[in-house]
Structures are given as structure tokens and as C-alpha cells.
C-alpha positions in Angstrom: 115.8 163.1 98.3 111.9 163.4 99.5 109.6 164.7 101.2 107.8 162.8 104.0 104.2 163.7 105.8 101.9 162.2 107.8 98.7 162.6 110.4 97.8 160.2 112.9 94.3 160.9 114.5 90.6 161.2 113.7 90.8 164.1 110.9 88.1 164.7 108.4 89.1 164.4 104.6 92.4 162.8 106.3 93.3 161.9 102.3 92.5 165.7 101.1 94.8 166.9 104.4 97.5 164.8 103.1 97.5 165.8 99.7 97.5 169.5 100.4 100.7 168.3 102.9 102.3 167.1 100.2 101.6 169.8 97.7 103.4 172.2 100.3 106.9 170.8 99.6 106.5 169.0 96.3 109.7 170.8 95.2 111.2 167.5 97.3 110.2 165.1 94.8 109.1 166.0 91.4 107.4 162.4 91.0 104.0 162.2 91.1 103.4 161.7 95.4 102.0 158.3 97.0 100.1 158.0 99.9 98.7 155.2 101.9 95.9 155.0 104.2 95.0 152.4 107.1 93.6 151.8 110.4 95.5 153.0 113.4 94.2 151.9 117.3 90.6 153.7 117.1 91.4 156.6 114.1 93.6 156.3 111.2 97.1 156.5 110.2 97.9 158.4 107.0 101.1 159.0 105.1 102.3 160.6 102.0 105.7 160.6 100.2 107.2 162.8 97.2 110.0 161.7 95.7 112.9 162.0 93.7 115.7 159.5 92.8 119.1 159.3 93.9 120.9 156.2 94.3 117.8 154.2 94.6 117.3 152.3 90.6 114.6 153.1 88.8 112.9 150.1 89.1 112.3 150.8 92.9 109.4 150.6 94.3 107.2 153.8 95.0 106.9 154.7 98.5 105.5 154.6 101.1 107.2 150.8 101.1 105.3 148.1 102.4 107.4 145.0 103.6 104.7 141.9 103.5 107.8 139.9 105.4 107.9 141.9 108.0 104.4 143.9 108.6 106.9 147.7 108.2 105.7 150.4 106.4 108.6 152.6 105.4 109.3 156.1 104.1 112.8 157.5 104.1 114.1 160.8 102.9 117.8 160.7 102.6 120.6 158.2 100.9 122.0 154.9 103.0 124.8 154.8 101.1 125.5 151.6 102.6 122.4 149.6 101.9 123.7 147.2 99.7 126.4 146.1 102.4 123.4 146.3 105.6 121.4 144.0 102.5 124.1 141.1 102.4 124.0 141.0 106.0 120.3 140.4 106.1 120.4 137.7 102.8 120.8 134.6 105.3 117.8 135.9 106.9 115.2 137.1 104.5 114.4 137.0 100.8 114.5 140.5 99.0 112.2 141.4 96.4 113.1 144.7 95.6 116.8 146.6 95.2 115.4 149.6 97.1 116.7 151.3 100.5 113.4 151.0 102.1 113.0 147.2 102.0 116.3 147.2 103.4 115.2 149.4 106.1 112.8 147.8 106.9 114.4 144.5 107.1 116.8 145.9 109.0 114.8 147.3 111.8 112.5 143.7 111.9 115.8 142.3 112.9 118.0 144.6 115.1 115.1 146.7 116.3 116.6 150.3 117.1 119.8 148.9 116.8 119.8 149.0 113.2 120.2 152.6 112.9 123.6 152.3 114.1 124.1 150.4 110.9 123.3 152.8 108.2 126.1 155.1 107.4 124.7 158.4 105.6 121.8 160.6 106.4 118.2 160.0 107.0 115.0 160.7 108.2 112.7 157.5 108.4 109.3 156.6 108.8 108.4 152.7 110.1 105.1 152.3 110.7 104.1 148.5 112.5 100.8 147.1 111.0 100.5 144.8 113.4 101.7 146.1 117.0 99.7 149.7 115.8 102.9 151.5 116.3 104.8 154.9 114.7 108.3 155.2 114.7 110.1 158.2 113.5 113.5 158.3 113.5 116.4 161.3 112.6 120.0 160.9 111.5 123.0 161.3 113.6 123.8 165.2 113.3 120.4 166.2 112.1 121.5 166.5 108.2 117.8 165.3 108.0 115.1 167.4 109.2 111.7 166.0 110.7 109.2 168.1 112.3 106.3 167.1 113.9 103.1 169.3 115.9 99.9 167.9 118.0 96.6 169.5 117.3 93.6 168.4 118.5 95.1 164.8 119.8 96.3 164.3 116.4 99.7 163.9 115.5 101.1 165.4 112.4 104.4 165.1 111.3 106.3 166.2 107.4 109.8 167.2 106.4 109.2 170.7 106.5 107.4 173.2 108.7 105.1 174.5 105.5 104.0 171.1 105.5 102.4 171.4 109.2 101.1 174.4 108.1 99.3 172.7 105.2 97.7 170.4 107.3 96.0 172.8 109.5 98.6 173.6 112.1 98.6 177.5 112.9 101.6 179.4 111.6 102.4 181.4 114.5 105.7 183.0 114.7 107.1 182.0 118.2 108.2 185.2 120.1 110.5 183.7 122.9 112.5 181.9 120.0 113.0 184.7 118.3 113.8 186.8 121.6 116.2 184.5 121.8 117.9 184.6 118.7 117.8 188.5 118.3 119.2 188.6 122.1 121.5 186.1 122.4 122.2 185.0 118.9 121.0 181.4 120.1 119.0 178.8 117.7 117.4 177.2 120.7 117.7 173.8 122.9 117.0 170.6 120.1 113.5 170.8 120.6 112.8 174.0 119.7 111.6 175.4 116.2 110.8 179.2 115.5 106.9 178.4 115.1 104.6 178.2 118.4 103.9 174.7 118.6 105.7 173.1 116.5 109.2 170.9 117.5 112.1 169.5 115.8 113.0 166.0 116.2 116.1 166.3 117.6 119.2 164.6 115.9 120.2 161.1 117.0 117.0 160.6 118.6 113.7 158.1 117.5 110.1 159.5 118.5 107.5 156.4 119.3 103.5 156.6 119.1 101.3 154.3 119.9 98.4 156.6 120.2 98.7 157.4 123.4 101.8 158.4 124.3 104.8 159.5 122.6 108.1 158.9 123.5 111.6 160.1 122.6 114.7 158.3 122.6 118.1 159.0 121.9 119.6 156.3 119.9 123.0 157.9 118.6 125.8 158.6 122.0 128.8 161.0 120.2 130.8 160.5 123.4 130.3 156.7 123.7 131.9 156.7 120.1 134.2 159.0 121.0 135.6 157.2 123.9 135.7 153.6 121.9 138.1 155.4 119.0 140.3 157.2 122.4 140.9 153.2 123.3 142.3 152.7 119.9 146.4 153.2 119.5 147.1 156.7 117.2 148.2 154.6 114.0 144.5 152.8 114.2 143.1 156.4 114.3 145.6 157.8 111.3 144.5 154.2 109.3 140.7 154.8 109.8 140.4 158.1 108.9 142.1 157.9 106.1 139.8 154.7 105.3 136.6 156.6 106.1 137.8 159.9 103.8 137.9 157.6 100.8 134.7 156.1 101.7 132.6 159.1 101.8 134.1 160.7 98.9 133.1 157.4 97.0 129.7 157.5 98.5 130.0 161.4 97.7 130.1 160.3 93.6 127.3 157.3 93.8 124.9 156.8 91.5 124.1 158.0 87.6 122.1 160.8 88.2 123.4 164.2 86.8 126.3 165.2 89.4 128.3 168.5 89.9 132.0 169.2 93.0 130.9 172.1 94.3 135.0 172.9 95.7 136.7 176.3 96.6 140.3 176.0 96.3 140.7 175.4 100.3 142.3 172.3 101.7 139.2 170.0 101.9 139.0 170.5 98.3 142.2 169.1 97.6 142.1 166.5 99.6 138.2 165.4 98.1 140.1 166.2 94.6 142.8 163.9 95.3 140.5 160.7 96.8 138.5 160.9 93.4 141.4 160.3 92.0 141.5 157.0 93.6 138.3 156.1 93.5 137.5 156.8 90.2 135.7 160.1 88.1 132.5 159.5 87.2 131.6 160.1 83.2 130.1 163.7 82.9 131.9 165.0 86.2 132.0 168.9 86.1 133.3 171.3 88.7 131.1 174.5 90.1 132.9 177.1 91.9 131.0 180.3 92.7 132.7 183.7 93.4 131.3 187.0 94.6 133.4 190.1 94.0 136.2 189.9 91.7 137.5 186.7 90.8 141.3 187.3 91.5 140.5 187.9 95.6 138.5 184.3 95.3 139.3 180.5 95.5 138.4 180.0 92.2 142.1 180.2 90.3 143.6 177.7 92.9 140.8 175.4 92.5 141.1 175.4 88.7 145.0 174.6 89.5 143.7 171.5 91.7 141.6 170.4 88.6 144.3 170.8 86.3 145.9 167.4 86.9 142.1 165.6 86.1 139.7 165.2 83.5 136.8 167.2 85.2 136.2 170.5 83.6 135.5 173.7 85.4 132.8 176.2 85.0 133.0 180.1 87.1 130.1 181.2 88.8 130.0 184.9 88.9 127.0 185.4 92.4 126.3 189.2 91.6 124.3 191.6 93.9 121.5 191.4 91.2 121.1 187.7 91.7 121.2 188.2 95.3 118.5 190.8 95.2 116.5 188.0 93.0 117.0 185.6 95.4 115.8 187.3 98.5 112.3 187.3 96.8 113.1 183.5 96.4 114.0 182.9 100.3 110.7 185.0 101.0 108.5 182.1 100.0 109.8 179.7 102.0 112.1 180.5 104.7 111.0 178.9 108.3 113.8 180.2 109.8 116.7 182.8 110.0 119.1 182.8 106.7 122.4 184.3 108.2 124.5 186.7 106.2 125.3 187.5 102.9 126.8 183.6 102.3 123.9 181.7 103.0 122.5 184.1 100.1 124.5 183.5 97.8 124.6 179.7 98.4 121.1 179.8 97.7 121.6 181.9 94.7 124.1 178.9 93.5 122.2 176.0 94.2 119.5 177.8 91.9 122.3 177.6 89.0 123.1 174.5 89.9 119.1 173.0 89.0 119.4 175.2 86.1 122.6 173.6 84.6 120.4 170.3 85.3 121.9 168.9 88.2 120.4 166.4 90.9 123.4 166.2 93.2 126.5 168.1 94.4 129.4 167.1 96.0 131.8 169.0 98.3 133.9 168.5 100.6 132.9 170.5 103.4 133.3 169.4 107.7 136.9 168.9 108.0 138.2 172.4 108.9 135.5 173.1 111.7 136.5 169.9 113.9 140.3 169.6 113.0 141.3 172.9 112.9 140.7 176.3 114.8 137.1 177.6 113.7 135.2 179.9 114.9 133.0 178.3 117.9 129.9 179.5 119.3 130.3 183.1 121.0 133.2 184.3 119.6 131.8 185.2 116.1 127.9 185.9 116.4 127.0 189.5 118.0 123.3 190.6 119.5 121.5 193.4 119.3 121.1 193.7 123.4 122.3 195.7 125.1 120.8 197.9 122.6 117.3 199.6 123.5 116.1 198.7 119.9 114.2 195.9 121.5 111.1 196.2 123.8 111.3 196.2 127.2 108.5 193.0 127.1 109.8 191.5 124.3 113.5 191.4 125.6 112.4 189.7 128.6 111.3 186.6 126.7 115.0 186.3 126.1 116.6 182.9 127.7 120.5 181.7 127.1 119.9 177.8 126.2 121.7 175.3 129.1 123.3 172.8 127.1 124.6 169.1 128.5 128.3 169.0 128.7 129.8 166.3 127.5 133.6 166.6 127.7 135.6 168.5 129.7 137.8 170.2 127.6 135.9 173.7 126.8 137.2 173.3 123.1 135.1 170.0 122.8 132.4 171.2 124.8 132.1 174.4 122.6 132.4 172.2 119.3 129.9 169.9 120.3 127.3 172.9 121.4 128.5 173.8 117.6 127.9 170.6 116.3 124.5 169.3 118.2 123.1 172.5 119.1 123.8 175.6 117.4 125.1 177.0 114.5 125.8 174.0 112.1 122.2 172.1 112.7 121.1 175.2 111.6 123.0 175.8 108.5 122.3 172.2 107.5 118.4 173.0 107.9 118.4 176.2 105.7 120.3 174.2 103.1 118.6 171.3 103.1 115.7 173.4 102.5 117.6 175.2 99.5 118.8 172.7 98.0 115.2 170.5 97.8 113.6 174.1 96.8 115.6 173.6 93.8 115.9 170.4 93.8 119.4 169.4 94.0 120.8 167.1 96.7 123.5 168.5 98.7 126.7 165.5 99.9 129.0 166.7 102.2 131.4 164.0 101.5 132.9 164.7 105.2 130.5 165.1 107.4 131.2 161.9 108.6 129.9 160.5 111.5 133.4 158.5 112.4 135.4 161.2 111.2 133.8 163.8 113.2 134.3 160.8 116.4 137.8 160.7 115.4 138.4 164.4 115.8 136.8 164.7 119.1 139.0 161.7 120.4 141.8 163.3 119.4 141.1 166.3 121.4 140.8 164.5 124.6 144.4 163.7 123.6 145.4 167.0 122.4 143.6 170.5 123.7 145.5 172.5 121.4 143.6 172.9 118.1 147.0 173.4 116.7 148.2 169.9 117.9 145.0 168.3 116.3 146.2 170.0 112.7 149.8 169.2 113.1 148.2 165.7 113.1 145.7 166.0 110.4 148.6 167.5 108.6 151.0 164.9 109.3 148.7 161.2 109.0 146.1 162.5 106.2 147.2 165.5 104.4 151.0 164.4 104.2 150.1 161.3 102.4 147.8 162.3 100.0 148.7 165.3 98.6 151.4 165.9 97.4 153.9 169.0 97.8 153.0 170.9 94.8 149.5 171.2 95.6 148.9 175.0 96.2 146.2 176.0 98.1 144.1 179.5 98.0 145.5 181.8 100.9 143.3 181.6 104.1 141.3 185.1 104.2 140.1 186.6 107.4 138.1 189.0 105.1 134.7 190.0 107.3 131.3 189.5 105.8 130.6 192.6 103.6 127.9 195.0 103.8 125.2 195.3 102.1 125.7 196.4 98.5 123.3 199.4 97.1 120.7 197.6 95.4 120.4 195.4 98.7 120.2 198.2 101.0 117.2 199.9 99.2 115.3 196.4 99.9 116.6 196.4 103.7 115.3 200.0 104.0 112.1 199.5 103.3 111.4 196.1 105.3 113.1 197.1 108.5 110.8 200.3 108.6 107.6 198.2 107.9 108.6 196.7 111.0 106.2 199.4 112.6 103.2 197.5 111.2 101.9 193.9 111.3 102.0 191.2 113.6 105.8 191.9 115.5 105.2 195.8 116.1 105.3 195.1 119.7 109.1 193.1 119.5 110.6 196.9 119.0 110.7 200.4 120.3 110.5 201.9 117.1 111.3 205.0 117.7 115.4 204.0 118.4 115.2 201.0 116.1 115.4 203.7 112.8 117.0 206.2 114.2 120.0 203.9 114.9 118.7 202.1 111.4 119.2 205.0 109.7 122.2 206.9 111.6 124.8 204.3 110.7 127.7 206.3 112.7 126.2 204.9 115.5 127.2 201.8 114.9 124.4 199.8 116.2 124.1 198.2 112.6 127.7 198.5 111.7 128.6 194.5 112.4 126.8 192.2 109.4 125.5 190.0 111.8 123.0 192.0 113.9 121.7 193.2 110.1 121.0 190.3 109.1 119.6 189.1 112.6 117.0 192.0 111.6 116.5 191.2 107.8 115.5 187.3 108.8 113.2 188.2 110.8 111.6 190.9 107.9 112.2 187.6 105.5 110.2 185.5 108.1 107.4 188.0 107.8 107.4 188.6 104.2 106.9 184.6 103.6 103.8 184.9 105.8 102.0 187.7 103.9 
């Protein structure tokens, strides 16, 4: 895991700028950061990298990388847990001198050009800067597990791994109001583009970004439903065989490397079925098992999971998430939230990955993906409520409100929905709020199945099969069938909704949501019906978890900005 930053332009104290870049998210690398400085068309080109270890040896170079074969500069932030394989390809071709990702990376892209991307299985954002055509390439992983962010100011391009970052280096912090119209409206995290800052964008996921300093140009690199349609050609059986394949693969790229590793597992069936490919893989030494719980620990995964454990060496420790530690950690998300944090979960996730660095960890593992694309989630609309047609909203400010218009891909409205879910909306999302957790604490998050061919997989079989429950009587039959066997309880599916807020927690909302009078968003609400429906809960405006917490990310957002 890392941190990457840069500024191409004509910038004063371009070397100071950096630094104070970097210093923004240092918590992304805890080794002391590099930059490196050069000529760029008629300015400069400066980047900066913090960093932390992962599979990468220790005797690895420093980054930024510079390739004198090839003329690349290279900064990645991410694992390629394939490198060594895309490394034997390349040994006809060139000589390596190092045994780090970013040499191969570089390598890689002197040869095959964007092509190479394609190659790398895992998750990345990269940085390949040309020394001799004077050119920028940044570059973003398949489903955006990865973020990148870049702004212009002043002709100048700056670009970092987190918004802060951008900030850092001079770039405004101004909240964007018709992104967050749009999210308190219409419960929508905005087109791939979009970020919730005025001027600053996301690089959308699957896609490259080019500058020459001139012009810069995006370019998708990563097509889901050309994928898709190549594993539809292929007969079922090939489909069962491969997926099964690619499971074991990314639950042994899941336990790489000899840094300090923790399972993050719930008892459900992805667990089980990560559980049972370790098994065949092989445990690593000094293996242990997290699972967190909030409420009492009867009503929670956690005895099932211990069950699944039962049969291997890995031991398990209980993680009680109380309300006091999620009052705590509210102060936490406060510092450096750039977006919203929805519901009470993605609370106590945070409050757990903080554990997690305390118990020492610098990775953990999980199993998590399966159930959204094989089986009958939730999809986009049917799940997250707004606050219109409420009044609580100003009449200006609710006109800024836009519903995104989103390509379709496939014409089954199951697939069309999953991939709005999947390219668009609520999981890019989740994975940028916990990629920022997890690097605020330091601990690398694997999500052993968020596979790029497993996902394709899934969607081909849904052009075959509508049904969602078709789709699991597969999974069930070709992957589950076959691995597990038929003693393997699992914990009971719960429909439970997300709870209130407990006492301690509501004192805090109370007095945030009223300061919503004053400061810099006064003029988002008609104040007058926001707390008397705040505080007249048997009106039922605030009744439904998710409009809260639509409110109280918003108040986070504007505590983290002073």
C-alpha cells in the first residue's frame, strides 16, 4: 500500500508543495517518502511516494522507480499479485535488476503499451511517467479498488491518492453543492467523474488519463461486457472449471507475502468457502481469525464462524464494536472523511480496522464479493431512501438535484442494475471509504473475491439465466457442492434493518444536525422544518437509518473542514 502525488506545471517551491502533499496522507506509507524531480515540456514534473510494504521484498527499491532500460518512471499504489508470472514473460526480452513490481511495470508497459494492464491481475493505481516522449500516464484498476484523483489549477496538473492531498497542494477545499444535492435527493454518488469537492474529479475505474502538457486525455482501457461476452462463448463446464480455478487463486493471492496477516470472516457462506480454499492452499505461520460483533454475540456470525475454524489451526479472537468505540470513532472519521460514510456498518468497520493496526496487523483478508453478483442483493433503488419529497431541503438547493444517466450495457435490468451497482454507485463508493480506513490505520484490506473474472463470470451467466435464483442454484451446485462439505453449518441469513442510533450517539447527532443553522451549508436547508421534524421523531421523516445518516455525513464532512 502507498500513497502517490504529483504536480505537473510551473509552481513555486514545487519540492515544498510536494512534501506538504505527501505529509497529507503519510498514514499510507509509514516509510520515510521519496520524491523526484525533472524537466517536463517548458515547467517541471514532480512526484512523491509514501510507502509501505506488502508483497514487494525488502530489498526493493524506493519509489518513485526509475527503469534506465526503458526511460519509465513508475509509482504504484496497490499489489500485482501476479508480477512474478507478467516477469517470466518479459525475461526473453529484458534483463531485471530488481525483484520489485514497479520495474515490472514498467517493463511491461515498454512492451505491450496499454495493453499491459490487461495483464496484471489485482488492484492498482499507477503512475508511468516517459522521460523521453515528455509524457504522463496515470492509470486506475478495473473496478476502482484503487482510487486516484486529480484537479487543474492554474494550468497545472495535480494529481495524489487522496483528496486531502489536492488540498495540500493548494487546491481549494470547496464542498460541491450539486453533488451533494444529489446525494441527499436522490441517494446518488454521481456519474465516474464526479467527486464531492468543486473541482476536483475521480479517475474513473478501468480508464488511463494521458498528459502531455497540453492536453489531457482519458481512455478506457478495461470493457466488462467484452469479457463478459468471451466467457458467454465458453461451454457451462468451462465456466464451473474456471471459477473454481480463479477462487483458489485469489484466496492464495489473498495470504501472500510475510507481513503480519489477519481473515477478517463472518460466519456467512463466502467465509466458508475462503475457509475451505486455505485449506488447499496452505495456512500461513501466525494466521489468526478477526470477527467483529455489535450487540450481543449469540444474534451474530461469530459462533458459526468459530465452528468453520474448528477443523484448522487458525485461532480466533471476538471483537466486541461497542457504542463507546463507535462514538470514538466518529471523532476519528471527522479528520478525514472526503465523502459520505453510510450507516452504522461502515462505523463500525472503521472502528475494527483500528483494532486490527492495534493488534499489529498490515493486511486482512476476507472473502467478501461473491454474494452481491451470484445471489439476490440488494441493487441500487430498492434499499437507499432520500430525504425529498420532504421540505427539509431548500427550495434552491433542491434544484441542483440531477438523477445520474448511466450507459447500459446489458439488457437484462438485473445486469444492468448490478453493473450501475458495480461501476457506478454504491460499491465504488464503499471501496473508497475503506480504502481510506484501512490506509488511515494502516492496514491493507484483500478482498480475496473481488475478482475481475469472477465477477465476468457471474454476469455471463446471467445473460444465460435472469433469475438470480437460477444463478445460485448454479453457484450452489458447480462451486459450493464441491468444496464444502455437508456438515458445514452456516450462520442464518438475517434480514435485521440497520439500527438506530444508540443514546450516547444520538446526543452527538443532536448537536451537529442543529449547528446546521450556521457555517458554510446554512443555505442547503429550511431550518425551520429540518428540527422540527429532527426533533419530532413520530413524524417519521428521520425514522429510516439511511436518511440519518445521509444528514450525519454531511455534519462529518463539515466537522473535518473546521
Amino acid at each position: 500500500m502507498s500513497g502517490l502525488s504529483g504536480i505537473v506545471g510551473e509552481v513555486d517551491q514545487l519540492e515544498q508543495v510536494l512534501r506538504h502533499m505527501s505529509e497529507a496522507q503519510n498514514h499510507r506509507g509509514r516509510e520515510t517518502p521519496v520524491g523526484w524531480v525533472s524537466t517536463f515540456v517548458d515547467a517541471r514534473v514532480g512526484l512523491m511516494h509514501n510507502r509501505m510494504n506488502t508483497i514487494d521484498p525488502a530489498r526493493a527499491p524506493s519509489q518513485p522507480y526509475e527503469d534506465a532500460d526503458t526511460g519509465l518512471v513508475v509509482m504504484l499504489d496497490g499489489e500485482i499479485f501476479n508480477y512474478a508470472e507478467v516477469r517470466d514473460q518479459l525475461a526473453n526480452y529484458y534483463t531485471f535488476a530488481t525483484g520489485c513490481m514497479c520495474e515490472v511495470v514498467a517493463k511491461a508497459y515498454d512492451r505491450w503499451g496499454d495493453s499491459s494492464f490487461d495483464r496484471f491481475e489485482g488492484y492498482f493505481a499507477l503512475v508511468v511517467y516517459n522521460r523521453f516522449s515528455k509524457e504522463l500516464l496515470l492509470c486506475r484498476d478495473r473496478f476502482g479498488i484503487k482510487p486516484l484523483y486529480y484537479a487543474t489549477r492554474w494550468g497545472n496538473l495535480y494529481f495524489a491518492s487522496e483528496v486531502r492531498a489536492l488540498f495540500a497542494g493548494g487546491v481549494r477545499p470547496l464542498l460541491s453543492a450539486e453533488r451533494w444535492a444529489g446525494y441527499l435527493a436522490y441517494s446518488t454518488y454521481g456519474s465516474p467523474y464526479e467527486t464531492f469537492w468543486e473541482g476536483v474529479h475521480q479517475l474513473p475505474a478501468g480508464f488511463l488519463l494521458r498528459y502531455n502538457g497540453y492536453s489531457l486525455v482519458e481512455k478506457r482501457w478495461y470493457e466488462l461486457e467484452n469479457r463478459v461476452e468471451a466467457w458467454r462463448n465458453e461451454s457451462s463446464e468451462r465456466r464451473a472449471e474456471a471459477f473454481r480455478e480463479q477462487m483458489r487463486r485469489s484466496v492464495g493471492y489473498s495470504l501472500m507475502g510475510e507481513m503480519p496477516k489477519g481473515l477478517s470472516l463472518d460466519g456467512g457462506m463466502e467465509s466458508a468457502l475462503f475457509i475451505a480454499l486455505m485449506k488447499g492452499t496452505g495456512t500461513p505461520r501466525y494466521l489468526k481469525s478477526y470477527m467483529p460483533y455489535r450487540g450481543k454475540l449469540h444474534q451474530s456470525g461469530v459462533l458459526w464462524g468459530a465452528e468453520q475454524l474448528s477443523a484448522t489451526a487458525v485461532p480466533l479472537e471476538q471483537v466486541s464494536i461497542t457504542p463507546a468505540m463507535l462514538l470514538k470513532e466518529l471523532d476519528f472519521l471527522s479528520r478525514w472523511q472526503e465523502e459520505p460514510v453510510d450507516g452504522m456498518e461502515m462505523v463500525a468497520r472503521s472502528a475494527f480496522l483500528r483494532v486490527m493496526r492495534k493488534r499489529g496487523l498490515a493486511v486482512v483478508s476476507g472473502g467478501w464479493g461473491l454474494a452481491h453478483f451470484l445471489g439476490d442483493a440488494v441493487l441500487p433503488g430498492d434499499r437507499y431512501t432520500s430525504l425529498v419529497p420532504s421540505e427539509v431541503l431548500s427550495a434552491d438547493f433542491r434544484q441542483l438535484a440531477r438523477k445520474p444517466r448511466y450507459r447500459r450495457l446489458f439488457e437484462s435490468e438485473n445486469s444492468h442494475l448490478k453493473f450501475c451497482d458495480l461501476c457506478y454507485e454504491r460499491i465504488p463508493h464503499l471501496l473508497r471509504c475503506v480504502d481510506k480506513m484501512s490506509m488511515y490505520y494502516g492496514v491493507q484490506i484483500r478482498n480475496a473475491f473481488l475478482n475481475h473474472n469472477l465477477i465476468e463470470i457471474a454476469f455471463a451467466l446471467a445473460g444465460d439465466s435472469p433469475s438470480g435464483r437460477a444463478r445460485r442454484q448454479w453457484f450452489d451446485h458447480e462451486v459450493v457442492t464441491p468444496l464444502l462439505s455437508g456438515e458445514v453449518r452456516l450462520a442464518p441469513e438475517s434480514e435485521a434493518e440497520e439500527p438506530m442510533l444508540p443514546a450516547e450517539m444520538k446526543r452527538w447527532a443532536d448537536e451537529v444536525v442543529l449547528d446546521l443553522r450556521y457555517g458554510r451549508v446554512s443555505e442547503w436547508f429550511d431550518h425551520t422544518r429540518l428540527e422540527r421534524a429532527w426533533r419530532h421523531e413520530e413524524d417519521e421523516l428521520f425514522a429510516d437509518p439511511a436518511k440519518v445518516w445521509k444528514l450525519l455525513s454531511l455534519c462529518l464532512q463539515l466537522k473535518s473542514l473546521g
